[in-house]
C-alpha positions as CSV (number, residue, x, y, z in Angstrom):
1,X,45.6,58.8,-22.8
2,X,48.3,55.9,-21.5
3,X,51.8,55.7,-23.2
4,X,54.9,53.7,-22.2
5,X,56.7,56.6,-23.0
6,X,56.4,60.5,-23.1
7,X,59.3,62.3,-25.0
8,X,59.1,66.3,-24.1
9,X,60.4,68.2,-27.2
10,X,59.9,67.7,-30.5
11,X,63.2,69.5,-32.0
12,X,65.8,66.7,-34.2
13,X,66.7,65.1,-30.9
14,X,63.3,64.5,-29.6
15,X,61.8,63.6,-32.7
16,X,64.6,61.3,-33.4
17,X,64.0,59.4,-29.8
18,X,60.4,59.0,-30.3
19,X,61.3,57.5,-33.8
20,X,63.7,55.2,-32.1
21,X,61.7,54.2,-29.7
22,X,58.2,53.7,-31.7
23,X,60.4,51.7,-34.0
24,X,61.2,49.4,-31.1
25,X,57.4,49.0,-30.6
26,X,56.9,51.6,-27.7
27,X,53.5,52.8,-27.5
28,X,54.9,56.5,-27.5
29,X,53.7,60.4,-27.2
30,X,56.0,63.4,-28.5
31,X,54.9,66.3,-27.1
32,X,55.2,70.1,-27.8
33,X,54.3,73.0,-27.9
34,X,54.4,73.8,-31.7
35,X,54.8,71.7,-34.3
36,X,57.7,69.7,-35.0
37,X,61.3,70.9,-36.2
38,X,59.8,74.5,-35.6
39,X,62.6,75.8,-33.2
40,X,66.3,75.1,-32.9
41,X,66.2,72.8,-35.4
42,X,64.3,74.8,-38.1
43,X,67.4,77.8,-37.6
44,X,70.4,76.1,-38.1
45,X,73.0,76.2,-41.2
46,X,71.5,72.6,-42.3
47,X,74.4,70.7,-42.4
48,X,75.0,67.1,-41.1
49,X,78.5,67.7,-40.2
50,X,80.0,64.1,-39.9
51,X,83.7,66.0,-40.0
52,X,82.9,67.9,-36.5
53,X,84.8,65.3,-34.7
54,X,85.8,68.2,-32.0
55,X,83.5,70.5,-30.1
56,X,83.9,74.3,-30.5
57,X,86.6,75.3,-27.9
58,X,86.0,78.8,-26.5
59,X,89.1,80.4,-27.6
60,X,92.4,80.6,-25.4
61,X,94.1,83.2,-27.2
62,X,94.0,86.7,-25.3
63,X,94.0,88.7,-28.8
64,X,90.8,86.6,-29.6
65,X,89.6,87.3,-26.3
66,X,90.0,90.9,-26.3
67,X,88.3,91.3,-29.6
68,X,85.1,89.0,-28.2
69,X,85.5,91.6,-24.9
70,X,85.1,94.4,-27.4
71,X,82.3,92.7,-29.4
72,X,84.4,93.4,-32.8
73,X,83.0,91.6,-35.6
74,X,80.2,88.8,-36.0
75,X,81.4,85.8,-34.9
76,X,80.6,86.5,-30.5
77,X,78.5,88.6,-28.8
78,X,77.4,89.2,-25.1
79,X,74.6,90.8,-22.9
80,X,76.7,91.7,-20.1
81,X,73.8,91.1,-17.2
82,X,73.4,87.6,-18.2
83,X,76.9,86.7,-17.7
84,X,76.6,86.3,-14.0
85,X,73.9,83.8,-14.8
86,X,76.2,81.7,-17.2
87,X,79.3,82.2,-15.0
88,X,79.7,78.6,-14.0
89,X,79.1,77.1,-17.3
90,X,81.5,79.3,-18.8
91,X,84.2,78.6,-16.7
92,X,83.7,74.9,-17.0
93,X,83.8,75.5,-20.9
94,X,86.5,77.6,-20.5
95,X,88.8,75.1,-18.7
96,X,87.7,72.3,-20.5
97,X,88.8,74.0,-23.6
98,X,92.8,73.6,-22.9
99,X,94.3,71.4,-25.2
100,X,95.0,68.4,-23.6
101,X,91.2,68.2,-21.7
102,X,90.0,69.2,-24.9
103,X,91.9,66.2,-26.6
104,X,90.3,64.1,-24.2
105,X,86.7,65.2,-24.9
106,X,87.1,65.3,-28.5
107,X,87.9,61.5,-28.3
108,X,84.3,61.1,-26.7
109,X,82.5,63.3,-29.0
110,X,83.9,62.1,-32.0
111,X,82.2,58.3,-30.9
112,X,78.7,60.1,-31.5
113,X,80.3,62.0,-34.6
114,X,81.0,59.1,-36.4
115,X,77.8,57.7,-36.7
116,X,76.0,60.9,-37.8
117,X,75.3,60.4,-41.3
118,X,75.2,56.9,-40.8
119,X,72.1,57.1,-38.3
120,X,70.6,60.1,-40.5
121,X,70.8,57.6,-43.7
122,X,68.1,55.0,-42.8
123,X,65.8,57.5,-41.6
124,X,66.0,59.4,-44.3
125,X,65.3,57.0,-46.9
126,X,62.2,55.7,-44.8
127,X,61.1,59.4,-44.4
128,X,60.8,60.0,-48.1
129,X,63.1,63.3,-47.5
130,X,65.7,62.0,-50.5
131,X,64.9,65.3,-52.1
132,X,66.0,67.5,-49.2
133,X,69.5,66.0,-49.3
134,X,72.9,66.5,-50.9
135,X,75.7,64.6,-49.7
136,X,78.7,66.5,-51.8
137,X,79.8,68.3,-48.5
138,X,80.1,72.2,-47.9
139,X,83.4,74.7,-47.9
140,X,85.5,76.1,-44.7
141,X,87.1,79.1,-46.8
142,X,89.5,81.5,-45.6
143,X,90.6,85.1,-46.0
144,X,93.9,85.3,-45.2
145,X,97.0,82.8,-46.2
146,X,98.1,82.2,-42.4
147,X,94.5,81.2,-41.2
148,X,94.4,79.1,-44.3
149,X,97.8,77.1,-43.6
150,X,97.0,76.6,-40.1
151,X,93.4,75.2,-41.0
152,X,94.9,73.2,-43.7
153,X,97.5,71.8,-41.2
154,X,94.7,70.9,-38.7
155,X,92.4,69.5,-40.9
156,X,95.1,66.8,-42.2
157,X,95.4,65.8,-38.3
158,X,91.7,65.3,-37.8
159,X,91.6,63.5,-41.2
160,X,94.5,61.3,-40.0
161,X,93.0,60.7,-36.8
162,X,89.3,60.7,-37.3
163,X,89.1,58.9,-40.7
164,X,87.4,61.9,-42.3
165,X,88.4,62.9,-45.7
166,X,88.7,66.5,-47.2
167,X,90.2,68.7,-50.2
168,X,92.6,71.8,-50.2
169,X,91.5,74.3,-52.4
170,X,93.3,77.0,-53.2
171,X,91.6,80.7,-54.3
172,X,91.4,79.6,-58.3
173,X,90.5,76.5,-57.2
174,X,87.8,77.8,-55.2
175,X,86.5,80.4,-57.0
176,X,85.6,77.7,-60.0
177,X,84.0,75.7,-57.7
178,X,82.2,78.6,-56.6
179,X,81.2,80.7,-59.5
180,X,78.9,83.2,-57.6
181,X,82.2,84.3,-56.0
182,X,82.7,88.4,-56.4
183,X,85.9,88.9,-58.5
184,X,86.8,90.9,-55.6
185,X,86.9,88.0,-52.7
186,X,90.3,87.1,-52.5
187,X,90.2,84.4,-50.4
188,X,93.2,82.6,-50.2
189,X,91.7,78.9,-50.1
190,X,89.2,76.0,-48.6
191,X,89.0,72.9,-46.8
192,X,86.3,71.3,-49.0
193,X,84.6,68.8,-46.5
194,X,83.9,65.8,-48.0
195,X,81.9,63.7,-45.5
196,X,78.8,66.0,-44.2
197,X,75.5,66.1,-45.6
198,X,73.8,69.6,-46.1
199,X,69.8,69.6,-46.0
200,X,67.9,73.1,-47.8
201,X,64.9,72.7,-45.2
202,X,65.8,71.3,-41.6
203,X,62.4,72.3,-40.3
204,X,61.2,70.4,-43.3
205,X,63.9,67.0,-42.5
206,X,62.4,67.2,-38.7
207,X,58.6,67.3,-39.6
208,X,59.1,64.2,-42.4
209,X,61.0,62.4,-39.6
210,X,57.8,62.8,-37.5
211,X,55.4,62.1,-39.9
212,X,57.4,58.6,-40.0
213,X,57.1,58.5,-36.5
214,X,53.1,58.9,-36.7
215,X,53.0,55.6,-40.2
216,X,55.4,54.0,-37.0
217,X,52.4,54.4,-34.6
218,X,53.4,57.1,-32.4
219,X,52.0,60.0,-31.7
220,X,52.0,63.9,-31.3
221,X,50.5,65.8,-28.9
222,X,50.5,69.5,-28.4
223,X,51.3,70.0,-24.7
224,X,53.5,72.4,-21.9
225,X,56.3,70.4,-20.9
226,X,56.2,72.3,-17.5
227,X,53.3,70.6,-16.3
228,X,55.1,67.0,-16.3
229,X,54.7,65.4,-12.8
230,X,55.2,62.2,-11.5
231,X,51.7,60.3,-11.5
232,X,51.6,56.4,-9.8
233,X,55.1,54.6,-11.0
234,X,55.3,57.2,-13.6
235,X,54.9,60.1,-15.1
236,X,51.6,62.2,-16.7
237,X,52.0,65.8,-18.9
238,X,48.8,67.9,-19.8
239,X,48.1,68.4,-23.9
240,X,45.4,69.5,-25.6
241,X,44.2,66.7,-26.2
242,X,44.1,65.9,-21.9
243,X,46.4,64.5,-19.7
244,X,49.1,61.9,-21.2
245,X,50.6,59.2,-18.8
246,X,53.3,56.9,-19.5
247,X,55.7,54.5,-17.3
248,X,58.6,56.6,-18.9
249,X,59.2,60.3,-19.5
250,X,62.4,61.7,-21.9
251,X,63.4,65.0,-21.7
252,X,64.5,66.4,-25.1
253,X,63.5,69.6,-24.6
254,X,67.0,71.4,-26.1
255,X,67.8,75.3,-24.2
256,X,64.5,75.0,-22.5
257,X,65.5,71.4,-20.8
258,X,67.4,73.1,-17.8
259,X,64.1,75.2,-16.0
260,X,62.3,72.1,-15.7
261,X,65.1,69.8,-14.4
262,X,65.8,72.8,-12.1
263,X,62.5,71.9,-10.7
264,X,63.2,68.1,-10.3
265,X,66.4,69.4,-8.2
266,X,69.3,69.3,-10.7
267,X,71.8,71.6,-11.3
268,X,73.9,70.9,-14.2
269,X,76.2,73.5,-15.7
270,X,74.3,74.5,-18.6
271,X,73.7,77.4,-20.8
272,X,72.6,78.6,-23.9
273,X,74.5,80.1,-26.7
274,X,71.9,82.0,-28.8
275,X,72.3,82.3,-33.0
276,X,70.3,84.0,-35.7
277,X,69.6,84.0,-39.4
278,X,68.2,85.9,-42.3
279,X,67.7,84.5,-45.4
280,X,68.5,86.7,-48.7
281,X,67.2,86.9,-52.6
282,X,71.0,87.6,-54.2
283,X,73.2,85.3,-55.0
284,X,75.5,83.1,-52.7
285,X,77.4,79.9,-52.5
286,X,76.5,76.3,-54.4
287,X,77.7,74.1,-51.6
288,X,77.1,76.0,-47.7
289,X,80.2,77.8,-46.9
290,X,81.8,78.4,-43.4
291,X,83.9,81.3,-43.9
292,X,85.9,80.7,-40.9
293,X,87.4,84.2,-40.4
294,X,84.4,86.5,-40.0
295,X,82.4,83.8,-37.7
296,X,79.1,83.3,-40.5
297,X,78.2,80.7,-42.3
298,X,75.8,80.9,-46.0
299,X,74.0,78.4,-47.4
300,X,71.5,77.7,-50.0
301,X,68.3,76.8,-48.9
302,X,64.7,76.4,-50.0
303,X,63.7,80.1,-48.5
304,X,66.9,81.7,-50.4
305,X,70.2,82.2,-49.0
306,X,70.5,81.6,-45.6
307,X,73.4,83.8,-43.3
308,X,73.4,82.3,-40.2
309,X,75.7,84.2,-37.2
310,X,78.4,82.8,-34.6
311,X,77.4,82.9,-30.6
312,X,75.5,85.4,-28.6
313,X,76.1,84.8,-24.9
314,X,72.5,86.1,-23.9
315,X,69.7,84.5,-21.1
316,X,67.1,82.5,-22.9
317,X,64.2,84.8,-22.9
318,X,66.1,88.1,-23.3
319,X,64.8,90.0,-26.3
320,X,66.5,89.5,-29.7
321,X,69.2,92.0,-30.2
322,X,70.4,90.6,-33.8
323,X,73.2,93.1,-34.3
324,X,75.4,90.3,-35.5
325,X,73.3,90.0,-39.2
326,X,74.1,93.2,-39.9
327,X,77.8,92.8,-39.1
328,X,78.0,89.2,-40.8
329,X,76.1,90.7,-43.6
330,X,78.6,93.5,-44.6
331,X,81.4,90.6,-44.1
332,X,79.3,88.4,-46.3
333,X,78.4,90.8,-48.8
334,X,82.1,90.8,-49.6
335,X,82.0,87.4,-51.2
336,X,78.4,87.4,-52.8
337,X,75.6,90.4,-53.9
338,X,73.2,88.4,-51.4
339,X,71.0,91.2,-51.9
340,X,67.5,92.1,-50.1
341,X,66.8,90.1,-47.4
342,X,63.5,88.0,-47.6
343,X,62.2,87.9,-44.2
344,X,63.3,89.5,-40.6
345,X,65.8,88.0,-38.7
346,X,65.1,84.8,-36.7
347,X,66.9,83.6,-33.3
348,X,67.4,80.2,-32.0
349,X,69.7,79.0,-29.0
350,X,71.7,76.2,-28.5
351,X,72.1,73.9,-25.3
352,X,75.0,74.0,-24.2
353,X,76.8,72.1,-21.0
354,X,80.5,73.1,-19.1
355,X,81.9,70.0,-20.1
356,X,81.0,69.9,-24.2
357,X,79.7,66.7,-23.8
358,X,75.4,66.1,-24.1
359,X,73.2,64.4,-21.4
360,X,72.0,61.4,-22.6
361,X,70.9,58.6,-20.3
362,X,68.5,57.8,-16.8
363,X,68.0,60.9,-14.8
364,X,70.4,59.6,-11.5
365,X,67.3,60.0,-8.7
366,X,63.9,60.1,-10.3
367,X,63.0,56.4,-12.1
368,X,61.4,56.4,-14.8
369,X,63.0,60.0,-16.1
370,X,65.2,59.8,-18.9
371,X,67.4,63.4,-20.1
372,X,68.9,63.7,-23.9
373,X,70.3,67.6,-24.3
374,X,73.2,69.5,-24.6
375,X,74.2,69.0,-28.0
376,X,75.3,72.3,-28.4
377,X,75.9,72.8,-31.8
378,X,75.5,69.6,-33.1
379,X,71.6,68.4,-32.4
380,X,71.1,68.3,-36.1
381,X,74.2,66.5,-36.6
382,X,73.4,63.9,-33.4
383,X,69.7,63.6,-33.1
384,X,69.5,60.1,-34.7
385,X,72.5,58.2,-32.9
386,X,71.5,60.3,-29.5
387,X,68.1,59.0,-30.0
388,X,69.2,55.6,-31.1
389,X,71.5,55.2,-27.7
390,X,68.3,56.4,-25.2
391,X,66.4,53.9,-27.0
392,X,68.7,51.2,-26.7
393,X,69.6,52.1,-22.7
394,X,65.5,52.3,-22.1
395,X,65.4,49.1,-23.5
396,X,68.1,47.6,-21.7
397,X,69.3,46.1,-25.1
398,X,73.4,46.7,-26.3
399,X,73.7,50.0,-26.9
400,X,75.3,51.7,-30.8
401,X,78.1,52.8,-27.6
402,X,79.6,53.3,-24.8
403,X,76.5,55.5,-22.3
404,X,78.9,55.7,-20.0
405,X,80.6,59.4,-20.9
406,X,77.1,61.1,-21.6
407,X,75.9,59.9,-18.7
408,X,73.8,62.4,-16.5
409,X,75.1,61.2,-13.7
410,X,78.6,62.6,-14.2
411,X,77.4,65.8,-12.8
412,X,76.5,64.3,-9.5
């Protein structure tokens, strides 16, 4: 089989390149090895969060530190042997999380930010997936009145700065918003969101995106992304359905992308920060809620109520140790009666890199080889635009902006 591109890794961000790029008129092959929208991006709290203009800073307050040391409550936990092996990418994280660096890559991020809902829009209407949509934003609440006022002052900045609109609630405010609430909450108010979308099925959004990519003419292949090797001026990967050659070769392959380039001779200061979530039959929120204090975010979605955790700081292919649903379930519980859970808990992990920023662009000595990870957080959020600018730099064609800061090649 001959393509003029391969794109390894059909998560949101692979999915959304392929779509790109078949919409260009690329004869192209996504390959995997499950379905699409079946790992990262099947996990996550669903929302499209046009607001996240900043990346998440790892904290520089000790008293936050010592409690993530201690592992006290559910928004960080650790497997102390795998720090060594995330040492450097924590550090970078670490000191590009000072304010004024911070600043500076907030101002970069925010560029891909901005077009998040607007990139998701057009696909979504040509993917039929209207019905998996709501566009009435989602609720940062807040247990105590100092964590609220300090929220409620930062959120006015980023507003002024980013163009992004919001709504203070306070706790009766809230709490007729959000019915469900238990009498008992008290939580002292919310920054109602106004710009992201949420989605009930992001697995679902990420399999409808690649069934438009199939009615666009591309193609998906089930295939191990480790057995890519340059073939002639380009590059083959083997599938089940035999060996798959193209002139071009994306890697979108999310936490797993770092292994293979590894074997292609780059070191990049990545990581992964793992997550998990359990879904519930009780009652929770109308619009997803962040509840910013306890580190867990709940959300209704087609399988129930979803209760998705805050970081775990874990290697890849450690066995789950999901302690955190049982310690964001207690905090949760606080707020609804979520009830018996519906299923076990599941476990995803983002890619993360030192500097916040993803890698999207050529591969800086292999031609041909094209990277688009590290999103973090945010894939969901960025799939379409980061799929939109690989196209448009493959193509050679003026790009939705500036390549330059995401460029692989930063690294060295």
């Amino acid at each position: 089989m001959s393509a003029q591109v391969l794109v390894l890794g059909a998560g949101i961000v692979g999915t959304c390149t392929a779509l790109h790029l078949a919409m260009r008129g690329h004869r192209v092959v996504l390959v995997d090895r499950r379905e699409p929208g079946r790992e990262t991006s099947y996990g996550n709290a669903g929302i499209i969060q046009r607001e996240a203009v900043e990346p998440y800073a790892f904290p520089q307050d000790w008293s936050v530190l010592a409690n993530v040391a201690l592992k006290r409550g559910a928004a960080v936990h650790y497997h102390l042997r795998a720090l060594p092996a995330i040492a450097h990418g924590l550090r970078m994280y670490w000191s590009h999380s000072r304010p004024r660096t911070h600043a500076a890559i907030s101002a970069l991020y925010a560029r891909l930010i901005e077009h998040s809902t607007s990139e998701h829009a057009p696909l979504i209407a040509r993917a039929g997936a209207e019905d998996l949509v709501r566009r009435d934003g989602y609720h940062a609440v807040f247990r105590s009145d100092a964590s609220f006022e300090r929220a409620a002052a930062r959120a006015h900045s980023l507003a002024s700065t980013f163009g992004i609109r919001l709504q203070l609630l306070d706790g009766a405010t809230l709490r007729r918003a959000e019915p469900g609430l238990r009498a008992d909450a008290g939580l002292a108010g919310a920054v109602h969101w106004l710009d992201p979308w949420t989605v009930s099925d992001p697995g679902e959004l990420v399999a409808r995106y690649a069934a438009l990519l199939a009615r666009e003419g591309g193609e998906f292949a089930r295939g191990d992304a480790n057995t890519l090797r340059p073939c002639g001026s380009g590059w083959s990967v083997r599938t089940g359905s035999g060996t798959v050659e193209a002139e071009h070769a994306v890697l979108a392959l999310g936490p797993w992308s770092d292994a293979l380039v590894r074997t292609l001779g780059y070191r990049f200061p990545l990581f992964v920060k793992r997550g998990y979530h359990s879904h519930y039959r009780g009652s929770g929120p109308r619009l997803p809620m962040l509840d910013a204090d306890a580190g867990l975010v709940l959300a209704p979605m087609a399988q129930g109520v979803r209760l998705t955790t805050g970081a775990e700081f874990a290697l890849l292919d450690a066995p789950a140790t999901p302690v955190q649903v049982d310690r964001a379930k207690q905090l949760a519980n606080e707020l609804f009666e979520l009830g018996d859970a519906a299923d076990r808990p599941w476990m995803g992990a983002r890619p993360c890199t030192g500097d916040m920023l993803p890698l999207i662009g050529p591969a800086p000595r292999h031609r041909g080889l094209w990277f688009n990870f590290g999103h973090a957080h945010q894939g969901f959020t960025m799939g379409p635009v980061s799929g939109r600018l690989l196209a448009e730099m493959l193509d050679g064609t003026p790009t939705v902006v500036d390549p330059k800061p995401y460029a692989p090649a930063r690294f060295g």
